[in-house]
C-alpha positions as a Markdown table, in Angstrom:
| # | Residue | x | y | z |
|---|---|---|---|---|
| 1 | Unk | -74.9 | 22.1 | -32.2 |
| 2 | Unk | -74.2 | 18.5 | -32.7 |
| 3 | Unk | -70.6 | 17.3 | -32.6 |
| 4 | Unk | -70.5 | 16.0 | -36.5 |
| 5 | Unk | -71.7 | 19.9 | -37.0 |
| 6 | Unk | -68.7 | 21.1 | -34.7 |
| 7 | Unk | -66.1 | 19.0 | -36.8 |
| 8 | Unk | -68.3 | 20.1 | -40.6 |
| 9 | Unk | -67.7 | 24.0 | -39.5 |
| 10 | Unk | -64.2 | 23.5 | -38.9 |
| 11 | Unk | -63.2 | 22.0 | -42.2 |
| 12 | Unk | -65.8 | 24.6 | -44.3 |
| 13 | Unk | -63.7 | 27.7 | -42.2 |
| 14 | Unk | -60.0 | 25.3 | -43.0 |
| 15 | Unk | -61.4 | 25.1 | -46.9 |
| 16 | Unk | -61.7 | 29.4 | -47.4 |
| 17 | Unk | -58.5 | 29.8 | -45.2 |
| 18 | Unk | -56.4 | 27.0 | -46.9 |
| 19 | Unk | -57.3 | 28.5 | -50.2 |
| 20 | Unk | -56.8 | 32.3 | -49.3 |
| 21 | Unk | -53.2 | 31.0 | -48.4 |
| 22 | Unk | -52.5 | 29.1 | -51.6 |
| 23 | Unk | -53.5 | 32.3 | -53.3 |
| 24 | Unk | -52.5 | 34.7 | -51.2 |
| 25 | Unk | -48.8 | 37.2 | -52.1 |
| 26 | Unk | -47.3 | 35.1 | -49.2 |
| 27 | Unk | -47.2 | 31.5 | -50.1 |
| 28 | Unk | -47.8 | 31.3 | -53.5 |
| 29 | Unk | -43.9 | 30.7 | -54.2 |
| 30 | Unk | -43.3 | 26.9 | -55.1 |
| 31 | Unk | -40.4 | 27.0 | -52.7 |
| 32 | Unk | -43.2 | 27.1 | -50.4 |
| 33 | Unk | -44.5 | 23.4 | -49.2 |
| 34 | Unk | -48.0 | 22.5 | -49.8 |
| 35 | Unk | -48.2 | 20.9 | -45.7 |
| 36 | Unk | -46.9 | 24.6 | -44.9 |
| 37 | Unk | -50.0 | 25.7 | -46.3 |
| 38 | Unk | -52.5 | 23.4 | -45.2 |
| 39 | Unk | -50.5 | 24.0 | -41.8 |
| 40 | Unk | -51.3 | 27.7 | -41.7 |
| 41 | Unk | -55.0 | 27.1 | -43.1 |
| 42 | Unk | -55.6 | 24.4 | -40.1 |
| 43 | Unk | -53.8 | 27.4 | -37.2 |
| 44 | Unk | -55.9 | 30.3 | -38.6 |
| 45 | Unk | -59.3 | 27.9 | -38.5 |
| 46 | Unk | -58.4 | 26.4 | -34.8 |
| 47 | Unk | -58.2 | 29.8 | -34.0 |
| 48 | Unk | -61.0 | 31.6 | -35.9 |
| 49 | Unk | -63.6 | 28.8 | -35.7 |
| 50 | Unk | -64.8 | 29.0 | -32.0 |
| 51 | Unk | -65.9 | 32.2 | -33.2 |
| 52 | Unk | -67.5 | 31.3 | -36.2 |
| 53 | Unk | -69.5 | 28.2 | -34.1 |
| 54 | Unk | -71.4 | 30.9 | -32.1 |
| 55 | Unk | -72.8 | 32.2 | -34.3 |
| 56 | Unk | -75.0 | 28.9 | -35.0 |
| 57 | Unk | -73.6 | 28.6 | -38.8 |
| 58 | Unk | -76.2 | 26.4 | -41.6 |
| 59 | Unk | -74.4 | 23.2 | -42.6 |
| 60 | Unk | -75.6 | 21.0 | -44.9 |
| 61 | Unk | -77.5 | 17.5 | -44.0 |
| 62 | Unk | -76.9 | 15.5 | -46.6 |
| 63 | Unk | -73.2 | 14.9 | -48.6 |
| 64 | Unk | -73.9 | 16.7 | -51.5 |
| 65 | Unk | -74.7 | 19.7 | -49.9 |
| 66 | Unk | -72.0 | 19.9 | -47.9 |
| 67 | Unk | -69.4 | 19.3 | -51.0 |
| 68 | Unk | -71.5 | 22.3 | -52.7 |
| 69 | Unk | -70.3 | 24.2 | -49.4 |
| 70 | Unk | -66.3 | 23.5 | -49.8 |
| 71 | Unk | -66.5 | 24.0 | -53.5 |
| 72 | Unk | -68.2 | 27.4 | -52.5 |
| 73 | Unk | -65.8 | 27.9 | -49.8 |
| 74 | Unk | -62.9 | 27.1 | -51.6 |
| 75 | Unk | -63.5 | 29.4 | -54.5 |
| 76 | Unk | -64.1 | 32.5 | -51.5 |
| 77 | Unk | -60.8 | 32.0 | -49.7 |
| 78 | Unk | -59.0 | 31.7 | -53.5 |
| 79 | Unk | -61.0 | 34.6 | -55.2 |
| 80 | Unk | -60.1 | 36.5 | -51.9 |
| 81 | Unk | -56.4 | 35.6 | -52.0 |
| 82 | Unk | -55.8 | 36.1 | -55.7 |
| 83 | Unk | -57.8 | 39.6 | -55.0 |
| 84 | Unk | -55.0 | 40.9 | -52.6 |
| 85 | Unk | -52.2 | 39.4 | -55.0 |
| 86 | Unk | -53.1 | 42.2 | -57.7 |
| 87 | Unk | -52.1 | 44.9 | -55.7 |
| 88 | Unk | -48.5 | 43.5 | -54.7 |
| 89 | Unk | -48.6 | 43.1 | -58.5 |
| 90 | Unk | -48.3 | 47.0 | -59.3 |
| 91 | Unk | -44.7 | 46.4 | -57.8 |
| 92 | Unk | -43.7 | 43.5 | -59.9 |
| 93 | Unk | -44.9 | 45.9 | -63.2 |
| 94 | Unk | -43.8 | 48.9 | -62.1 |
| 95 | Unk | -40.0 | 46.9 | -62.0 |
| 96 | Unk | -40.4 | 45.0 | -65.0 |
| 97 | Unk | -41.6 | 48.9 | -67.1 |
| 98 | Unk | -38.2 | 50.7 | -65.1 |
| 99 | Unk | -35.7 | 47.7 | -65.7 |
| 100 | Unk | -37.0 | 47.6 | -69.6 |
| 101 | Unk | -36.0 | 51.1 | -70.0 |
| 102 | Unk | -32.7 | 51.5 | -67.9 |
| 103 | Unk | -31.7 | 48.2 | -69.6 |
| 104 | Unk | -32.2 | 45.2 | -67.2 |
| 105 | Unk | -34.5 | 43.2 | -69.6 |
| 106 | Unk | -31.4 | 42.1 | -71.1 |
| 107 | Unk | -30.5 | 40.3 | -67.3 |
| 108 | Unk | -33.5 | 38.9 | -66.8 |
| 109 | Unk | -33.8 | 36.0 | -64.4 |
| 110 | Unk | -36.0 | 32.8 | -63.5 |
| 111 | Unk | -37.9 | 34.0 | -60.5 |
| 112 | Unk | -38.0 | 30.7 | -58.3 |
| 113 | Unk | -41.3 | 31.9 | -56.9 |
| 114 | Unk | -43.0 | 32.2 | -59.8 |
| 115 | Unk | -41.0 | 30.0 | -62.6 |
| 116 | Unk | -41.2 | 32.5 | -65.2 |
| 117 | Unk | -38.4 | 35.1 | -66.4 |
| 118 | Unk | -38.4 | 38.4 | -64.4 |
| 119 | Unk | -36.8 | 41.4 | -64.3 |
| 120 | Unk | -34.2 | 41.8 | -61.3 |
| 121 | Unk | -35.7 | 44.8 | -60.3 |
| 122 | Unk | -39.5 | 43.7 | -60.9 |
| 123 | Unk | -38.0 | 41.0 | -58.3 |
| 124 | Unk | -36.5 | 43.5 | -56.2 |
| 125 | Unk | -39.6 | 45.8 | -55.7 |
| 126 | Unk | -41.8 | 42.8 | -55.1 |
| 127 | Unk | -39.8 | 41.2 | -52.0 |
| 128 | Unk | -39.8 | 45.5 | -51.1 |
| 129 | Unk | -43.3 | 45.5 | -50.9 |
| 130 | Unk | -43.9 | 42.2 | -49.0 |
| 131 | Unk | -41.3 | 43.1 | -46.4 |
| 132 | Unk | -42.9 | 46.5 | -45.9 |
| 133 | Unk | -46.2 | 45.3 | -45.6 |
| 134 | Unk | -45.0 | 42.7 | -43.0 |
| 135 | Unk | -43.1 | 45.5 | -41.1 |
| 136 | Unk | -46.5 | 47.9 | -41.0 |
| 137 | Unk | -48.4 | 44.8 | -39.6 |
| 138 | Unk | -50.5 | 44.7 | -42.5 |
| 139 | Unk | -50.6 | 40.8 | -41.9 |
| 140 | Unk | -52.3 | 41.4 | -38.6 |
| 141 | Unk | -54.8 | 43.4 | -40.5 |
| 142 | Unk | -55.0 | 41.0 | -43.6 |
| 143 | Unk | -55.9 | 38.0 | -40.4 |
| 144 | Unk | -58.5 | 40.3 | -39.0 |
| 145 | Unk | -59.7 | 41.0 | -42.5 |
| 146 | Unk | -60.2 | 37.2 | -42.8 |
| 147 | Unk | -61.8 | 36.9 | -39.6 |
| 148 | Unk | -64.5 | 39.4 | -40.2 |
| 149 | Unk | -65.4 | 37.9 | -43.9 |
| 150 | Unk | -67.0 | 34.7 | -41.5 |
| 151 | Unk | -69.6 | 37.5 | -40.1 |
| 152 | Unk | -70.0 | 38.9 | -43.5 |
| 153 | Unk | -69.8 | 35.7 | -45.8 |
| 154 | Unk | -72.0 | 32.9 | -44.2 |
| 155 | Unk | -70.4 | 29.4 | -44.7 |
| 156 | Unk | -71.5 | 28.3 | -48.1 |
| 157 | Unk | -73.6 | 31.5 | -48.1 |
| 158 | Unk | -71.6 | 33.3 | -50.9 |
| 159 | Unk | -73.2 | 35.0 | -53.8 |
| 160 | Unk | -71.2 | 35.4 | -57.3 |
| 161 | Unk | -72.8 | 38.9 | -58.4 |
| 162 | Unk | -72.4 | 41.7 | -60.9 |
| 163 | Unk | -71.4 | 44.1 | -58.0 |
| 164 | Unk | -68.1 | 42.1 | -57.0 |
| 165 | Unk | -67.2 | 41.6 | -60.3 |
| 166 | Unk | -67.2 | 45.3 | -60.9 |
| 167 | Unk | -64.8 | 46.2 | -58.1 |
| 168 | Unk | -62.6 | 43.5 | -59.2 |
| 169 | Unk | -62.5 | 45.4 | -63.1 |
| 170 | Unk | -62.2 | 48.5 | -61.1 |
| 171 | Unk | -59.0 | 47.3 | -59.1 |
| 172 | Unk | -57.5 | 45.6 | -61.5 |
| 173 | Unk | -57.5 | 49.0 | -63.3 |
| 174 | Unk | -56.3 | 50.9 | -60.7 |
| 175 | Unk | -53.4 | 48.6 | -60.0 |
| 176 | Unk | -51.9 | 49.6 | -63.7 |
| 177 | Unk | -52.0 | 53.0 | -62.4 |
| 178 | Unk | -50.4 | 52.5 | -59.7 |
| 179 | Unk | -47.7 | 50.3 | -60.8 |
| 180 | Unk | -47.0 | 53.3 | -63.5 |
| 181 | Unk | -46.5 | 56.2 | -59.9 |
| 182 | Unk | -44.2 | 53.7 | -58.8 |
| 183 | Unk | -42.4 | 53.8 | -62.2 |
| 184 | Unk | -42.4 | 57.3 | -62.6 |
| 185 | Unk | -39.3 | 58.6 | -61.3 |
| 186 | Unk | -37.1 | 55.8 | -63.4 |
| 187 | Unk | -39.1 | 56.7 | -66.4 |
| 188 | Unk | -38.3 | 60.7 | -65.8 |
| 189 | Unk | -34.4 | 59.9 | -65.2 |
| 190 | Unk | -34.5 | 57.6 | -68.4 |
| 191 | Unk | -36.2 | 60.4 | -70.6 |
| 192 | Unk | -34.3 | 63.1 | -69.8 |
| 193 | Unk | -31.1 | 60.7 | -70.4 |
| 194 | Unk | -32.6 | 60.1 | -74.1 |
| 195 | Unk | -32.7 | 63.6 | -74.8 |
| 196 | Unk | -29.5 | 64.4 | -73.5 |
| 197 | Unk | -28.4 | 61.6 | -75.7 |
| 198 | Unk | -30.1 | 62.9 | -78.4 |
| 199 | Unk | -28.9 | 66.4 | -78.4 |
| 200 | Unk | -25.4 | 64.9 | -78.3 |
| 201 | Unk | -25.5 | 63.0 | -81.0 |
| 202 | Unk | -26.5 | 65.7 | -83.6 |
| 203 | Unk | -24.0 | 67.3 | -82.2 |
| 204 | Unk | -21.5 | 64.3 | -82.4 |
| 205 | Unk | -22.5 | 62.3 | -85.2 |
| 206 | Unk | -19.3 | 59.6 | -84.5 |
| 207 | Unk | -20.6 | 58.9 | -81.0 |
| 208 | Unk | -22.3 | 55.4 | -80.1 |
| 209 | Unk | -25.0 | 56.4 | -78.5 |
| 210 | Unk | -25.9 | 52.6 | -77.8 |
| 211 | Unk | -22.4 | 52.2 | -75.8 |
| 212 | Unk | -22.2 | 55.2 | -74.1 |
| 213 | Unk | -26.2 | 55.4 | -73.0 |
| 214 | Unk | -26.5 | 51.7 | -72.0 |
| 215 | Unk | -24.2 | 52.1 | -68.7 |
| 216 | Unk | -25.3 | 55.8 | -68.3 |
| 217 | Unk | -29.0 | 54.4 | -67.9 |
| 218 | Unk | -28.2 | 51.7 | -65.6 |
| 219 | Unk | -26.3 | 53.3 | -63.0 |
| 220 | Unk | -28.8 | 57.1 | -63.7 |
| 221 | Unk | -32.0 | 53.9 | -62.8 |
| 222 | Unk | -30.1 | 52.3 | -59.9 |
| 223 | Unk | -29.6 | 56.4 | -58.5 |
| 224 | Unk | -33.3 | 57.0 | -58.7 |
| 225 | Unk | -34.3 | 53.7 | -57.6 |
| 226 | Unk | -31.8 | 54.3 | -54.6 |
| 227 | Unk | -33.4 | 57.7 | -54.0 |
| 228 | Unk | -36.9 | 57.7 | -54.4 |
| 229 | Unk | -37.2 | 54.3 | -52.2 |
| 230 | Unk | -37.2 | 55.7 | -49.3 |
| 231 | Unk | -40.3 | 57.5 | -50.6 |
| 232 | Unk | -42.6 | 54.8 | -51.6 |
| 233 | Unk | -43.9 | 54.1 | -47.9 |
| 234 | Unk | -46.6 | 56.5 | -48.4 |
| 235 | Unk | -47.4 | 55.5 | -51.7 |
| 236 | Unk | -47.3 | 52.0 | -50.6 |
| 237 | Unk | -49.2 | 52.3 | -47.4 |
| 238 | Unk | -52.4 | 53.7 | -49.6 |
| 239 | Unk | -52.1 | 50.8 | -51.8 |
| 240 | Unk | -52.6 | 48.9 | -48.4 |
| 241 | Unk | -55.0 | 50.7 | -47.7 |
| 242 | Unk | -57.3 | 50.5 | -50.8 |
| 243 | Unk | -56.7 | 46.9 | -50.9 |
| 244 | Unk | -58.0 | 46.2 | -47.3 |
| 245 | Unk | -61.0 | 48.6 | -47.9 |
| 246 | Unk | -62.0 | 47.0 | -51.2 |
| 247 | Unk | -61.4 | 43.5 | -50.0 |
| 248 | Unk | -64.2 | 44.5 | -47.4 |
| 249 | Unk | -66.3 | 45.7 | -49.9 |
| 250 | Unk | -65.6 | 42.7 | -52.0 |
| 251 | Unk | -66.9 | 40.5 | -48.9 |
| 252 | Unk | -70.0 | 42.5 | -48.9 |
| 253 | Unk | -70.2 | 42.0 | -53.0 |
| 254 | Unk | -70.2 | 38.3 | -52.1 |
| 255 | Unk | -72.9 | 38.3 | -49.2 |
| 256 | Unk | -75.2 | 39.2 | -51.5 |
């Protein structure tokens, strides 16, 4: 392989890693510095391109083909990246449903990572989820994901088809689902608090419910927040799971 063909590889493999880690759960906060990224994006490709060079990759001749290759590249490593964010997602909903209904949409605050208003516990169960997935190594296995999508995904070799765009509509489902399990224990607490509620007010007309239920909510969702926590690892760790297994499939939606 020529040396100009060395040097092309290189920057198609920095293009799909670059944009994976724009998009990716990890870097996407603006607090975050664009060189960081393109940093990370040039360490993964020093590192993963040897590998991709033996296996004798096409690049284009001519400069138009080769442009046609980064745009192609670019919009795998960012379709990839923003793939994996939906699933870190079904944390972020599943605290913004619980801290409407204990009350904390009244506190909301402006998430520096994201610029828009957000929940403080939608905030909370995000950074949650990141720090567990960090602490089961899921990056290691997020890196070899990326390493194995050069053997399924030629360079400039993807295929937009019918059959990733289904598992996309199918995850993107599923993530709703799961954002509601993770919900499910503040949304029982909060119920049986409005029935309680309820019952007590027929019984004591003069009461004000909205006083008296506000606190009782807040402190009855930090209690089963506090408790069922230590729970979500194996709910979370099959979320992981799904998401590394359909990100493979994915890869092999976009080979064609």
């Amino acid at each position: 392989m020529p040396g100009y063909e060395y040097l092309a590889v290189f920057l198609l493999v920095m293009v799909r890693l670059t944009a994976f880690a724009v998009s990716c759960p990890f870097f996407t906060q603006p607090s975050v510095p664009p060189m960081a990224k393109i940093g990370i994006g040039f360490t993964l490709a020093a590192i993963i391109s040897p590998l991709v060079w033996s296996a004798a990759p096409h690049v284009a001749g001519n400069m138009f083909g080769f442009l046609m290759q980064v745009i192609v590249e670019a919009a795998v490593g960012l379709g990839m990246g923003i793939f994996t964010n939906f699933f870190f997602q079904a944390l972020r909903i599943a605290g913004e449903v619980g801290g409407l209904h204990i009350g904390f949409a009244m506190a909301n605050i402006v998430d520096p990572r994201s610029g828009a208003q957000t929940s403080v516990l939608a905030n909370f169960l995000y950074v949650f989820g990141l720090v567990f997935f960090l602490a089961i190594n899921g990056h290691h296995v997020l890196v070899m994901a990326l390493d194995k999508s050069f053997e399924i995904i030629p360079l400039g070799g993807a295929v937009f088809t019918g059959a990733s765009a289904q598992i996309i509509t199918k995850d993107f489902a599923g993530v709703f689902v799961a954002a509601l399990k993770l919900a499910a224990p503040i949304l029982a607490v909060v119920f049986v608090i409005d029935v309680a509620l309820g019952l007590l007010v027929r019984m004591v007309p003069q009461i004000n419910v909205f006083m008296l239920g506000f606190p009782i909510k807040i402190m009855a969702g930090i209690f089963a927040v506090a408790v069922t926590l230590p729970l979500l690892g194996s709910l979370l760790t099959r979320l992981y799971d799904t998401m590394v297994r359909d990100l493979m499939i994915l890869m092999k939606g976009l080979a064609g």
